[in-house]
VMD Tcl script that draws the C-alpha trace (Angstrom):
set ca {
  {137.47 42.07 -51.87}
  {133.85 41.19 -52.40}
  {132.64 38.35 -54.64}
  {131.43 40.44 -57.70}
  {134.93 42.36 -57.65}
  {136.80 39.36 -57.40}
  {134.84 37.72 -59.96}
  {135.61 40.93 -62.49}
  {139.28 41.09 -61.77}
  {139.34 37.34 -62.62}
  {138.20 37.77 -65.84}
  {140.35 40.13 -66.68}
  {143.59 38.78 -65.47}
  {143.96 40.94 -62.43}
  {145.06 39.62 -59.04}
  {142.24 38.23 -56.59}
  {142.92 37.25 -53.35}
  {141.47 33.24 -54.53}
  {139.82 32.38 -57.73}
  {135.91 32.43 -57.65}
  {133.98 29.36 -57.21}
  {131.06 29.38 -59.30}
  {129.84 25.73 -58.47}
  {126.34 25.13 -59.17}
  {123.36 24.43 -56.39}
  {119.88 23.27 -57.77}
  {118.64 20.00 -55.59}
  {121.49 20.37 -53.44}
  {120.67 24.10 -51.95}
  {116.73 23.34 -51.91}
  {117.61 20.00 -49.60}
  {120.07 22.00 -47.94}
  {117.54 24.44 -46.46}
  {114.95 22.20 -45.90}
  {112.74 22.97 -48.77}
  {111.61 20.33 -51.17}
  {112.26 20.48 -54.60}
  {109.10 21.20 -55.93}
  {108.83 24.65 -54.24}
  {112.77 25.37 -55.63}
  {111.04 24.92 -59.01}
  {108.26 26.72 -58.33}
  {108.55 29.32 -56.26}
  {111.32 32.21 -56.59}
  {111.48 33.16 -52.80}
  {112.57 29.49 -51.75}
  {114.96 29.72 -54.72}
  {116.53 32.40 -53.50}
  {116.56 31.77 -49.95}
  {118.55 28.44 -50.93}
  {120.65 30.35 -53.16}
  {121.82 33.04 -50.64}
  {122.30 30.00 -48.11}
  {124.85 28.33 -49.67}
  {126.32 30.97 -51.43}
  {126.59 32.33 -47.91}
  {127.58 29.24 -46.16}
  {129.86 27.35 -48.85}
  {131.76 30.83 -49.91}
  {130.39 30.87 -53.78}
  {131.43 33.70 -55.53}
  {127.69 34.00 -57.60}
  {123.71 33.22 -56.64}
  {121.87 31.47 -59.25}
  {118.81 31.95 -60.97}
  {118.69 28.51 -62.22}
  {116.45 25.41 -61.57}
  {114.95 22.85 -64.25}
  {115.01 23.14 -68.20}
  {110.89 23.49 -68.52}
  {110.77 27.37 -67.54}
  {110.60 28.57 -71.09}
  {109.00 25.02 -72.29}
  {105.79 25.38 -69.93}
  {105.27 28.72 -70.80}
  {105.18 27.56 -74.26}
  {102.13 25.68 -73.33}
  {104.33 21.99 -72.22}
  {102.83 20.41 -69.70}
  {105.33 19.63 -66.70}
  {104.52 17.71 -63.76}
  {106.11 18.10 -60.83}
  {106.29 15.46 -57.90}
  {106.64 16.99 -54.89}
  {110.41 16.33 -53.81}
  {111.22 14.65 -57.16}
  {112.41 16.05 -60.35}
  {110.12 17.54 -63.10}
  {109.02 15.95 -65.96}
  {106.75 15.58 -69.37}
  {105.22 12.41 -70.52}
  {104.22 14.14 -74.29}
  {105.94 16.51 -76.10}
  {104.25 19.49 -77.16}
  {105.37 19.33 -80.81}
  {104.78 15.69 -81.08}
  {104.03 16.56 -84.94}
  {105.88 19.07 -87.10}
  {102.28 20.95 -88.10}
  {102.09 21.35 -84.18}
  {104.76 23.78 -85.17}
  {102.17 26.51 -86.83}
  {100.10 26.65 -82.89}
  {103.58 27.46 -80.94}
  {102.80 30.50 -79.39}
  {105.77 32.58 -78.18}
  {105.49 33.42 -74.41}
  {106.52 37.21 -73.35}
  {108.45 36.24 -70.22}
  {107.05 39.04 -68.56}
  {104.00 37.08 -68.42}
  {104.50 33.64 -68.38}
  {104.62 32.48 -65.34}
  {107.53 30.17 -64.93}
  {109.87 32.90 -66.63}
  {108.38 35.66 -64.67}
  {109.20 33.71 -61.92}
  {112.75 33.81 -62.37}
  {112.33 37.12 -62.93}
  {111.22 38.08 -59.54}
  {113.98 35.69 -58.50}
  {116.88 38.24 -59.95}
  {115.11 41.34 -58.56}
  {115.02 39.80 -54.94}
  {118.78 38.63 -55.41}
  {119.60 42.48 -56.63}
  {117.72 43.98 -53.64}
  {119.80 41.40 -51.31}
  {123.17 40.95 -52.60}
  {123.74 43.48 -55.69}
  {126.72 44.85 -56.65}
  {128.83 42.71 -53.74}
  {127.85 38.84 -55.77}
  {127.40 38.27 -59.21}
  {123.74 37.33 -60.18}
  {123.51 34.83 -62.61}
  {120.43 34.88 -64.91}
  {119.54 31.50 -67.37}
  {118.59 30.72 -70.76}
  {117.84 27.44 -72.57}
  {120.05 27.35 -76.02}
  {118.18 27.26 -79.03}
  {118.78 23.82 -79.67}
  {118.08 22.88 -76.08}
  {114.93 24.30 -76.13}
  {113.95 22.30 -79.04}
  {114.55 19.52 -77.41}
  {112.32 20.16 -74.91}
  {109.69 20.90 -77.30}
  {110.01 18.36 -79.79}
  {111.78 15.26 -77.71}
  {115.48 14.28 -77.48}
  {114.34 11.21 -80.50}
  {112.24 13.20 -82.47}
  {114.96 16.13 -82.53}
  {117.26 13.58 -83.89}
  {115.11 12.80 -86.75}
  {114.57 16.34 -87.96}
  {118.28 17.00 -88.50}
  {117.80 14.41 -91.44}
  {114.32 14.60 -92.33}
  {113.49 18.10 -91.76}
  {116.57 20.71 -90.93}
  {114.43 23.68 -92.52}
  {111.63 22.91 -90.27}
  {114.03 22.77 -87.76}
  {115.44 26.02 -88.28}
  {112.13 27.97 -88.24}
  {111.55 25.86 -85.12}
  {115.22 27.42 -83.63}
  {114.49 30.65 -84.91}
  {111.02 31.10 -82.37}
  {113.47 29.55 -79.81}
  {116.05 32.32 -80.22}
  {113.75 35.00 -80.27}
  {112.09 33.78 -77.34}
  {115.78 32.98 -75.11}
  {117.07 36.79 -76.31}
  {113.94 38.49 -74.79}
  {114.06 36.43 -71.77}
  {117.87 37.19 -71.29}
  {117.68 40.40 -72.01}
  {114.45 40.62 -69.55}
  {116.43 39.14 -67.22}
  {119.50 41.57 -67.43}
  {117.30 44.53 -66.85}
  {115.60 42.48 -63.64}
  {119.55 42.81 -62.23}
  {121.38 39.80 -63.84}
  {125.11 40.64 -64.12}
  {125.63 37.07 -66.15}
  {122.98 34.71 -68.30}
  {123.89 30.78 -67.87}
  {123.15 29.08 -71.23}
  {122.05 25.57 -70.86}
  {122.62 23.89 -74.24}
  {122.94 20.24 -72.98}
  {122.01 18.19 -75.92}
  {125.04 19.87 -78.08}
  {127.06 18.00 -76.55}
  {125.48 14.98 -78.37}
  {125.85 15.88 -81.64}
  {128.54 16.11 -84.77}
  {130.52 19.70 -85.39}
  {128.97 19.69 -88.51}
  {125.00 20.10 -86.81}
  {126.94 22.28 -84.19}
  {128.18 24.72 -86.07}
  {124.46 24.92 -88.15}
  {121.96 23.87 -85.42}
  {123.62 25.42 -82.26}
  {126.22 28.09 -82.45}
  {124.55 30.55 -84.11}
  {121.68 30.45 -81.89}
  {124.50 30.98 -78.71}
  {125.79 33.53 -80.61}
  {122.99 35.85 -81.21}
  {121.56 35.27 -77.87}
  {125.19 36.44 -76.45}
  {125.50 39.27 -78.50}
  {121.90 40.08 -77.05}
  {123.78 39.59 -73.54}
  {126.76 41.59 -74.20}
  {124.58 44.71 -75.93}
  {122.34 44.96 -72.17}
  {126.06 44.93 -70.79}
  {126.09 41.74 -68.81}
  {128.45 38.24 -69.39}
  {127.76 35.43 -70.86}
  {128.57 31.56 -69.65}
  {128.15 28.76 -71.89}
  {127.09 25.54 -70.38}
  {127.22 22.03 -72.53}
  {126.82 19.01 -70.07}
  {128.35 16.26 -71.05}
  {131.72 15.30 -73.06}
  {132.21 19.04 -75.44}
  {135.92 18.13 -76.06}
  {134.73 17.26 -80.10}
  {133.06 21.06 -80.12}
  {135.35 22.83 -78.18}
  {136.84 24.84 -80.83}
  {133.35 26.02 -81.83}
  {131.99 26.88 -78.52}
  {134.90 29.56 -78.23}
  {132.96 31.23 -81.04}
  {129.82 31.43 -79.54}
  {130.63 34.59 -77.83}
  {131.01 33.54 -74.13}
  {132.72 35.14 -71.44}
  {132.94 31.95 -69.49}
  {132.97 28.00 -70.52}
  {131.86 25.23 -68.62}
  {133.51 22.15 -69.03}
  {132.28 19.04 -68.09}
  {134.49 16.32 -66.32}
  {134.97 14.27 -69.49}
  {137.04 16.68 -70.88}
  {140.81 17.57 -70.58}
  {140.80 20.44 -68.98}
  {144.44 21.17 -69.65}
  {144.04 20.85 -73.59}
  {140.89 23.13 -73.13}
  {143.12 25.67 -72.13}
  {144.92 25.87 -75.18}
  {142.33 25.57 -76.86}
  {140.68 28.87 -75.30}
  {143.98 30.47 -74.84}
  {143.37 33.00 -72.58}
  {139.70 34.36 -73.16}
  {137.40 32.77 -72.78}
  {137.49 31.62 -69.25}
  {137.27 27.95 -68.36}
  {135.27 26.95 -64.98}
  {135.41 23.76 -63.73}
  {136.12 20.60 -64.02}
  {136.61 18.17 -61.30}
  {133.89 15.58 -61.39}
  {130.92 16.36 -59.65}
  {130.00 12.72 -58.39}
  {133.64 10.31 -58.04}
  {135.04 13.69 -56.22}
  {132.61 15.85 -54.71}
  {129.69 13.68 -53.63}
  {132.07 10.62 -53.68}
  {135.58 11.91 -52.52}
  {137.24 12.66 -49.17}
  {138.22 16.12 -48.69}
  {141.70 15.76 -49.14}
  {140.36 14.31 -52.86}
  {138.98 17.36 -53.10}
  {141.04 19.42 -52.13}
  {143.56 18.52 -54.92}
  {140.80 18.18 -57.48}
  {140.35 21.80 -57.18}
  {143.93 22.67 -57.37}
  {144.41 20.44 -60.13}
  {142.34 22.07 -62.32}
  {143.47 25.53 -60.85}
  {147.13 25.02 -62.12}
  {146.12 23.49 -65.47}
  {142.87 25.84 -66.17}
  {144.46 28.61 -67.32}
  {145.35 31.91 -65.02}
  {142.19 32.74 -64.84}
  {140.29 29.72 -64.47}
  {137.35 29.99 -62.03}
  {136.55 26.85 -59.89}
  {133.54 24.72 -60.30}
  {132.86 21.33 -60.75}
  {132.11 19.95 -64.14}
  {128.09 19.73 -63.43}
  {125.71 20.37 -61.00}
  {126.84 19.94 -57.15}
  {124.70 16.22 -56.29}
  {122.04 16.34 -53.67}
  {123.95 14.55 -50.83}
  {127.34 16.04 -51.43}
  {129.22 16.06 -47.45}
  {129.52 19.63 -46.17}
  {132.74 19.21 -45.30}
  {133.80 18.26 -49.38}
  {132.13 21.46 -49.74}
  {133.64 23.55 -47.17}
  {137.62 21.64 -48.17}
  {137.14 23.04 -51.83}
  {136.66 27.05 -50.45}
  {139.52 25.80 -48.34}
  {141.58 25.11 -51.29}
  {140.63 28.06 -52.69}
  {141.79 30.24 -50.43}
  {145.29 28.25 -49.85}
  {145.60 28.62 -53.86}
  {145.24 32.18 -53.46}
  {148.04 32.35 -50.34}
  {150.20 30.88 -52.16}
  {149.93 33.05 -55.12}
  {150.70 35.90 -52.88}
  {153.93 34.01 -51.24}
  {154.82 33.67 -54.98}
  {154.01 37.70 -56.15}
  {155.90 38.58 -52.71}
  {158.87 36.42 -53.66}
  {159.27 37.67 -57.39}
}
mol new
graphics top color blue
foreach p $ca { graphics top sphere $p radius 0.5 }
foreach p [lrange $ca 0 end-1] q [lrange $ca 1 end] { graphics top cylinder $p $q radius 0.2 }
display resetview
């Protein structure tokens, strides 16, 4: 059973022979072959060559078009600096006044060239590893991407002061995120990421208005080029939760703040949770063996078909061997679900 068939019978409730790991690499699988990070960012044949490394190396079930929030931002016109082994950055936002608003200029992410990088990313992954592992394309959220326009404090302010400025603001956002996933799709994804990280920091009340029905539209967008759709909130979600199973999703990430066995019946069983061990006490911080029944853990309480991840990004640093223990659980997890099948 290859990785992209496992990863379909998963979702819909068929046997695998182990649940899919869908843990995600960024500074970890640029390090990891040698590359520094700035080259990751920018360039889509290091990208992938980390990618296919550890997906190869670490058994992941999916290779990942994702890297830094600022691929849509900088073709917006943001200016990003990045260090050479550090992590990317602005120092001024580019709508650091809401009249800036009426200069935005939508990028076509054919031709920017941070998004048409990641383009070229999913067509390499296709030629190398289509149809046998998932390829996972990325989107900012709406509201994320906002954010990155506007500035985390100014954002805040505009939910008061200004939520129909806002909204106009989201609505270029949207447009822009649906084009690039669905550009995306037809470069080979089989699944767009959403990154909608600052959700997580607001009421249900600006969710619901500000966030979900940007998710929404851009997964229906998703779903219509025939790919899936995974919804990914860092941070605590547990206050949202019941919202983000409206979004439209396929698959939910869940940070390690939240209880991933109330999650479950929350979700019931669609949409699929991933995760949620913590990425830092447990992975980059654990022994194996702490590991090892991290991942089980969440296995038994995720739901029958959760799919294994930890709650964030894999940390530059994490031990191989913490690595190499959770696709050992994994594969004990799916053992014993045979012993059990067999027994019945």
């Amino acid at each position: 059973m290859n990785s992209y068939d496992r990863v379909l019978r998963r979702l819909r409730g068929e046997t695998v022979d182990r649940p899919p790991n869908f843990d995600i690499m960024m500074t970890f699988a640029a390090h990891y072959i040698g590359q520094p990070l700035s080259r990751y960012y920018l360039d889509y044949r290091v990208l992938c060559e980390a990618n296919l490394a550890v997906q190869q190396d670490f058994s992941l079930d999916i290779v990942q078009a994702i890297s830094d929030p600022y691929r849509e931002a900088a073709d917006f016109g943001l200016e990003v600096e990045f260090p050479e082994d550090g992590l990317p950055f602005y120092k001024t936002p580019l709508l650091a006044e809401p009249a800036d608003l009426n200069k935005l200029k939508p990028p076509d992410p054919s031709m920017g060239r941070r998004m048409s990088d990641r383009l070229a990313a999913v067509r390499y992954l296709r030629e190398q590893v289509g149809g046998e592992v998932p390829i996972m394309g990325w989107v900012e959220g709406a509201l994320a991407e906002a954010a990155d326009l506007r500035g985390i404090m100014a954002l805040m302010l505009d939910f008061h002061y200004r939520p129909e400025w806002l909204q106009d603001l989201l609505e270029i956002c949207a447009r822009v995120e649906i084009a690039f996933a669905q550009a995306q799709v037809e470069a080979g994804a089989d699944i767009i990421g959403l990154g909608d990280a600052i959700a997580s920091q607001v009421s249900p009340k600006l969710y619901r208005q500000f966030a979900l029905p940007y998710e929404q539209r851009i997964f229906a967008a998703v779903h219509e080029m025939g790919a899936l759709a995974r919804l990914h909130i860092c941070g605590n979600t547990t206050h949202i939760l019941p919202l983000m199973v409206q979004s439209g999703a396929d698959i939910i990430d869940l940070d390690w703040m939240v209880d991933i066995r109330s999650a479950a019946k929350t979700l019931g069983d669609y949409p699929v949770i991933c995760g949620n061990f913590d990425p830092v006490a447990i992975m980059l911080q654990g022994t194996p063996e702490q590991v090892r029944e991290a991942t089980l853990c969440c296995l038994r309480w995720g739901g029958e078909r959760n799919i294994s991840g930890a709650g964030c990004e894999i940390p530059d640093g994490t031990p191989h061997q913490n690595l190499l223990a959770q696709a050992q659980a994994l594969q004990e997890f799916g053992q014993s679900s045979k012993t059990s099948i067999r027994q019945v």
